[in-house]
N, C-alpha and C positions, 0 to 999 in steps of 0.2 A: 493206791489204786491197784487194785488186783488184776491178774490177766483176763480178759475178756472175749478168748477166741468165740467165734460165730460157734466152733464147736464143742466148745466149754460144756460141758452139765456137772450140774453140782450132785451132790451123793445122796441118795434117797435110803442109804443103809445108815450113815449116818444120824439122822434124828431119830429114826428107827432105836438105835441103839440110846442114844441119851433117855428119850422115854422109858427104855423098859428097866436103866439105872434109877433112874426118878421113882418108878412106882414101885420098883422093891425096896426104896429107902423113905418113901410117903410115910407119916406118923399113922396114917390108916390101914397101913398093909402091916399085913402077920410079921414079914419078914423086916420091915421099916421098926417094930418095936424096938428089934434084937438092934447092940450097935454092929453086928454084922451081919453080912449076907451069905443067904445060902449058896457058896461058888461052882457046886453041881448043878444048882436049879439056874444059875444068872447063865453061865457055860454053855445051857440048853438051848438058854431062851434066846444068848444072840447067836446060837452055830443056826438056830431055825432063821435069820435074818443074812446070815453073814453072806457076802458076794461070791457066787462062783470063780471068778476071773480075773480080781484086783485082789492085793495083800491088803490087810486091814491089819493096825496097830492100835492096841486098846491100856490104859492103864488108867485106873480113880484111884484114889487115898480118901480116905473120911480125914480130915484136916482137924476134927475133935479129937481125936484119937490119935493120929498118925498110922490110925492102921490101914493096910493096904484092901483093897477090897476085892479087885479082882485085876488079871494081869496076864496081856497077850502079845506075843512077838514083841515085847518092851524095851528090849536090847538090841532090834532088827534095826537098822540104818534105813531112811526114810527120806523123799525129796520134801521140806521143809513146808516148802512155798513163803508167802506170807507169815506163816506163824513164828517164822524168823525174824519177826520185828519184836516179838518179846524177848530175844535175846538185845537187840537192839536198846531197847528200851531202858533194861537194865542195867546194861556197860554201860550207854549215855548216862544215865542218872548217877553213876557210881563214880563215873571218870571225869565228867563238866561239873557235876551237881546243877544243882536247881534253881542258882542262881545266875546260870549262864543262858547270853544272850549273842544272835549273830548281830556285828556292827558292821554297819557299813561307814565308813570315812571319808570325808572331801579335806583334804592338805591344799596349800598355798605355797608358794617357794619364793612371792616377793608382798611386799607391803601393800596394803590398802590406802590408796589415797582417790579420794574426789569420787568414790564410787565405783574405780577402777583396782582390778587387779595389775598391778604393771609387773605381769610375768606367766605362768602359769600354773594351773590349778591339778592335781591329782585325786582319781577315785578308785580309792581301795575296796574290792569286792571281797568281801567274805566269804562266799558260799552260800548266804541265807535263801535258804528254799524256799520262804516266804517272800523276796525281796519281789516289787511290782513296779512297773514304770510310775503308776500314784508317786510311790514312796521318794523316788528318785525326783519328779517335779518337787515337790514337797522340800525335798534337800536344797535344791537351788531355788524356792519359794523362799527359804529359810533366810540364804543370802540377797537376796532383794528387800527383806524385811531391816535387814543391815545395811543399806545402802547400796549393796553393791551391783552394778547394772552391766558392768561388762569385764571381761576376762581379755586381756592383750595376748597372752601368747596360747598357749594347747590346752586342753581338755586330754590326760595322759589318763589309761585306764590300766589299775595297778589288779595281777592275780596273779595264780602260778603259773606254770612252766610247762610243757610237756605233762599235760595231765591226763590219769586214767578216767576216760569220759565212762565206758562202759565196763563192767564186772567180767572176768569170764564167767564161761556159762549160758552168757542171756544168749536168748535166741535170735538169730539173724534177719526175721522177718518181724519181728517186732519193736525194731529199734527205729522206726517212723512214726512211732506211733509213744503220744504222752507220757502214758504210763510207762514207758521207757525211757522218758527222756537223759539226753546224756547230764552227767552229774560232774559239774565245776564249779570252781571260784567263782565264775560269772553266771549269773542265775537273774534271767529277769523277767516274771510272769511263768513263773517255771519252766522255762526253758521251751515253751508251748505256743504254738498259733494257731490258730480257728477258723473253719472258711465251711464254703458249700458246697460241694457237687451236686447241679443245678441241670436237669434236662434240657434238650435242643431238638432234638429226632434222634431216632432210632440207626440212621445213615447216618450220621454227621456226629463230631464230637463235641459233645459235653459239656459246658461253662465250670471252670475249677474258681471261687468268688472268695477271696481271704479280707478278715475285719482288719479296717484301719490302721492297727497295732500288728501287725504282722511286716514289722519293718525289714526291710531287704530279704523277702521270703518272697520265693516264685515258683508256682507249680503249673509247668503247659501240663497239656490233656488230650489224649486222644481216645480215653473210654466213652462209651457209651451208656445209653441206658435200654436194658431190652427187658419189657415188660412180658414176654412171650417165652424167655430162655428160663431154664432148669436152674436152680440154686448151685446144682454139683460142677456143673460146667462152664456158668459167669457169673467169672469171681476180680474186683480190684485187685491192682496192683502196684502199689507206689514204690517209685524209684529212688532212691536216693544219690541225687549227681552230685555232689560236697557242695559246699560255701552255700549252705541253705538253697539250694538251688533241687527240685524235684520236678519229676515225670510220672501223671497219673496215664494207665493203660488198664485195658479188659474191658468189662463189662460188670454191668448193675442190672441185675434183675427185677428190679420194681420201675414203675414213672414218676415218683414223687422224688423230690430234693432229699439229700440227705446230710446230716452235719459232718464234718471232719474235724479232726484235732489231730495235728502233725507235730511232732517232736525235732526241733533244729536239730540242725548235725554241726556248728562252726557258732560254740557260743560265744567266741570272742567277736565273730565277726557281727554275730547277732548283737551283740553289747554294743559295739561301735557304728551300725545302723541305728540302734534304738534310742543311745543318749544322741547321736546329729539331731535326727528329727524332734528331741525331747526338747533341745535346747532353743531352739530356732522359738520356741513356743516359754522360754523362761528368761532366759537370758543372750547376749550380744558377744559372741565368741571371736577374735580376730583370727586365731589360728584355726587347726584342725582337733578332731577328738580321733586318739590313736591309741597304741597299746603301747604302754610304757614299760618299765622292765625293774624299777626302785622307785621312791621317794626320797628327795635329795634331805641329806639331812638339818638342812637349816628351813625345815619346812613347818611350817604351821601349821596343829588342825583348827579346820574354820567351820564345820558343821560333820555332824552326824544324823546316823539312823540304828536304832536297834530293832533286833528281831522278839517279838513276845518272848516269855520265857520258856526255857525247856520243859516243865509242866504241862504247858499251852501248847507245847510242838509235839511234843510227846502222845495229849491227846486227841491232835488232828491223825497224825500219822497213826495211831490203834483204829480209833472209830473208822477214819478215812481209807485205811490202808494206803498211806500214802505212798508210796516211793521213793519221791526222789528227796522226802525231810527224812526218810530212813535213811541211805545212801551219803547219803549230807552231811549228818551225824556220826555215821560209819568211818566217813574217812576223819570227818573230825578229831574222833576220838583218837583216832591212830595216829593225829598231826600232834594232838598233845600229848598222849603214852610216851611217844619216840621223837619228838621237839625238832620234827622232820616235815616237809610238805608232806598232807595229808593225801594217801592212795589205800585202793580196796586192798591193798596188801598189807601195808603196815594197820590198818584196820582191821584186819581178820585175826591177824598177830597178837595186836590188843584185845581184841575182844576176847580170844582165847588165854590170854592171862590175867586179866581180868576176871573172866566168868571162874576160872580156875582158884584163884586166890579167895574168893566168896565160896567154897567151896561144891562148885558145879565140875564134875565128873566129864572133861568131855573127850577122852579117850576113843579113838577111831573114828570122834565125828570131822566132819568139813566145814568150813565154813568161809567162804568166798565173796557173801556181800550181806548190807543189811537190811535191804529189801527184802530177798528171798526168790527175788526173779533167777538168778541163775542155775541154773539146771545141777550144778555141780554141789551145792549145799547138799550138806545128810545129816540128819539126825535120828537119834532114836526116840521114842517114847517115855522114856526114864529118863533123859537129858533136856529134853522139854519138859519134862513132870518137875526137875529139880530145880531149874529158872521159876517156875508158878510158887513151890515151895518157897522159895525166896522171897519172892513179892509178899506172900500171904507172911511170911516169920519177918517181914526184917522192914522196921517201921523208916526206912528210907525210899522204900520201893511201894505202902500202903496204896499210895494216890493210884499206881499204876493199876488198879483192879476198877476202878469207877472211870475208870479211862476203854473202859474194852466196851465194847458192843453191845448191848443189852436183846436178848431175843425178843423179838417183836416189837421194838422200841427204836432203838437208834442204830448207827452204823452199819457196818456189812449185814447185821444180824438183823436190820429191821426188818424185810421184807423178803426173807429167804423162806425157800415153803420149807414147812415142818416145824418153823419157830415162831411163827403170827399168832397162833394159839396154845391152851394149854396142851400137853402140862408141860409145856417148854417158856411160854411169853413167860416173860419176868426173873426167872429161874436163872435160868441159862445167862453168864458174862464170860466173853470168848471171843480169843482171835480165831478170827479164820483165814485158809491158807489155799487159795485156788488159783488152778492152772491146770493146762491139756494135760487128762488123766492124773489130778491128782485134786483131793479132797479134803483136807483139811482141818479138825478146832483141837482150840487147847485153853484150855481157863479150866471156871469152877461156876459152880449149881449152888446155887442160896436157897436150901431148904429150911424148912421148920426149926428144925431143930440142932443142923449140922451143914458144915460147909463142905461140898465135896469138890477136889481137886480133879482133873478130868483131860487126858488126851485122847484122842482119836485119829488115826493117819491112816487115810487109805490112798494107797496109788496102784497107777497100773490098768485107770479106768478107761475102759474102751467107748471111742466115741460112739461106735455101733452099738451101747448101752440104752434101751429103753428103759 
């Protein structure tokens, strides 16, 4: 999920730029014969496009050739955004491989007899950013299919420690909000609740309405809705008071309902809200469901859940932009590099030895999470160009190219203007990488005749941008 401030605009210089790469390398154009281009005449054609006010980062390869084609500020450090999940992508694939899945675990620690657990049961979270309260009935559906109809002692809920929920970098106003949601061992419906802010009058405040599955999550309210008020002047503002607990304030300037989607702050606590209520509705608990700290070791496992395979995650989290299966992954990778609880730290560790060892150059770059949300990631142009080379040379990373966006077809790319039509629909597979003032793609162009490898980074873009 990419950042979606209200004052978000995406880059109109942008597709600009991919078009007038496409038609000097069109088999119809004079210059598409030659296998290069003329770097005076391209030079021209995008300084007559290029933004007064934002840096623009440009670099293609002909991938037939390896020859380079043309090549701007390539070396310059860049905020990544998004496009930071192709590195993601690549470490995961190299460091889990493709045969790796997130489990989830339910252990026992005494005997089954008569249908009864006579002791307690434990649930080990993985991390899986897919994981859904479905999946978790489904587990304890599994042991009903067994006999088993009630548990004597606890419901222990097994994860880390003191875990890094958010990356440095992210920004402080958007960690209420989904696409930010925080990233742990306990992950259940992504970490995500859903509700309505719902009008009343213009005097009085405001009904804040959450869906059924929004267990031990509570948002009072004392916004408004004013139909009559200026966009620049009322504006929401949600509070975050810890243990899932919020405060909606300001004002809405329309009179229709509007959806929300709120990002928990306390996923343990949200885990142990969400399996009470799951359970009351599967199975017969004597004890409580609590947060346990081991699995004792004379324990049994009595039922699992795996997550699709990293293939399958891989191509949610490109098309999707997803977040928090980037992040997920991220620290993953860093729990097995370094055979340590998984954090953005030893994640970024890895990843940078990793991408290193495959040999990616990443010299003066940062890298801090594997979303791309943090402010503090930098890359260059030539360091995103040698991850794509990668993917396109090294037939472990193949799949990850029909995993990206397709212009005017699917993912972030389907319905972004300047790619609905030619001479970009179809063409154009690429992440893209948005957020306040910064613009984003990196993939490659499936022409006629040649594959062209393709970055573009521009930041710096003002929202006062028409």
């Amino acid at each position: 999920m990419e950042m979606l401030s209200p004052n978000l605009i995406h880059s109109r210089v942008m597709p600009l730029i991919l078009a007038v790469l496409v038609t000097s390398l069109s088999p119809s154009s004079v210059l598409g014969a030659s296998p290069t281009i003329s770097q005076t005449l391209l030079a021209k054609q995008i300084a007559d496009i290029a933004p007064r006010h934002s840096q623009v980062a440009l670099l293609a390869r002909d991938l037939s050739t390896n020859t380079l084609l043309y090549s701007q500020q390539a070396d310059t450090l860049f905020i990544p955004a998004s496009t930071q999940k192709v590195l993601t992508a690549v470490t995961a694939m190299a460091s889990l491989g493709p045969d790796f899945r997130y489990v989830t675990e339910l252990w026992s620690d005494a005997p089954i007899r008569q249908g009864h657990i006579a002791g307690s049961v434990y649930l080990r979270f993985s991390g899986d950013p897919t994981l859904t309260q479905d999946d978790l009935k489904a587990l304890f559906a599994h042991l009903q299919k067994q006999g088993i109809k009630r548990v004597e002692g606890h419901l222990y809920l097994i994860g880390d420690k003191q875990e890094q929920l958010q990356a440095p970098g992210w920004v402080w106003d958007d960690l209420g909000i989904c696409f930010a949601a925080p990233v742990s061992s306990y992950i259940i419906n992504q970490n995500c609740v859903y509700g309505q802010f719902a009008p009343s009058s213009a005097k009085h405040a405001s009904e804040v309405k959450l869906r059924a599955s929004s267990f031990g999550v509570k948002v009072t309210s004392e916004a408004i809705f004013s139909p009559q008020a200026g966009h620049d002047f009322c504006q929401l503002d949600l509070v975050r008071l810890g243990q899932n607990q919020y405060h909606l304030r300001g004002c809405y300037p329309g009179s229709e309902a509007i959806p929300l989607a709120i990002a928990i702050s306390d996923p343990e606590k949200f885990a142990m809200d969400t399996l009470t209520a799951t359970l009351k509705g599967e199975m017969s608990l004597s004890g409580k469901v609590k947060i346990g700290k081991t699995i004792p070791s004379k324990a049994k496992l009595i039922a699992s859940h795996s997550s699709a395979p990293l293939p399958e995650l891989l191509k949610t989290m490109l098309l999707k932009s997803d977040n928090l299966i980037a992040d997920s992954l991220f620290k993953r990778v860093g729990q097995e590099y370094y055979k340590a609880q998984g954090s953005f730290t030893n994640g970024a560790a890895a990843m940078r030895h990793i991408l290193t060892e495959l040999g990616v150059d990443l010299t003066n770059a940062n890298i801090v999470d594997g979303s791309g949300l943090s402010r503090y990631n930098l890359l260059s142009a030539k360091q995103l160009a040698d991850v794509l080379a990668l993917i396109y040379q090294d037939a472990r990373f193949h799949s990850l190219i029909d995993s990206l966006p397709e212009a005017g077809v699917s993912g972030t790319l389907q319905y972004r203007l300047g790619y609905t039509k030619p001479p970009l629909k179809h063409l154009v597979f690429a992440k893209t990488g948005s957020m306040q003032g910064v613009a984003n793609l990196a993939g490659f162009m499936r022409l006629a005749q040649r594959d062209i490898l393709f970055v573009v980074l521009e930041n710096g873009i003002s929202p006062e941008t028409k």
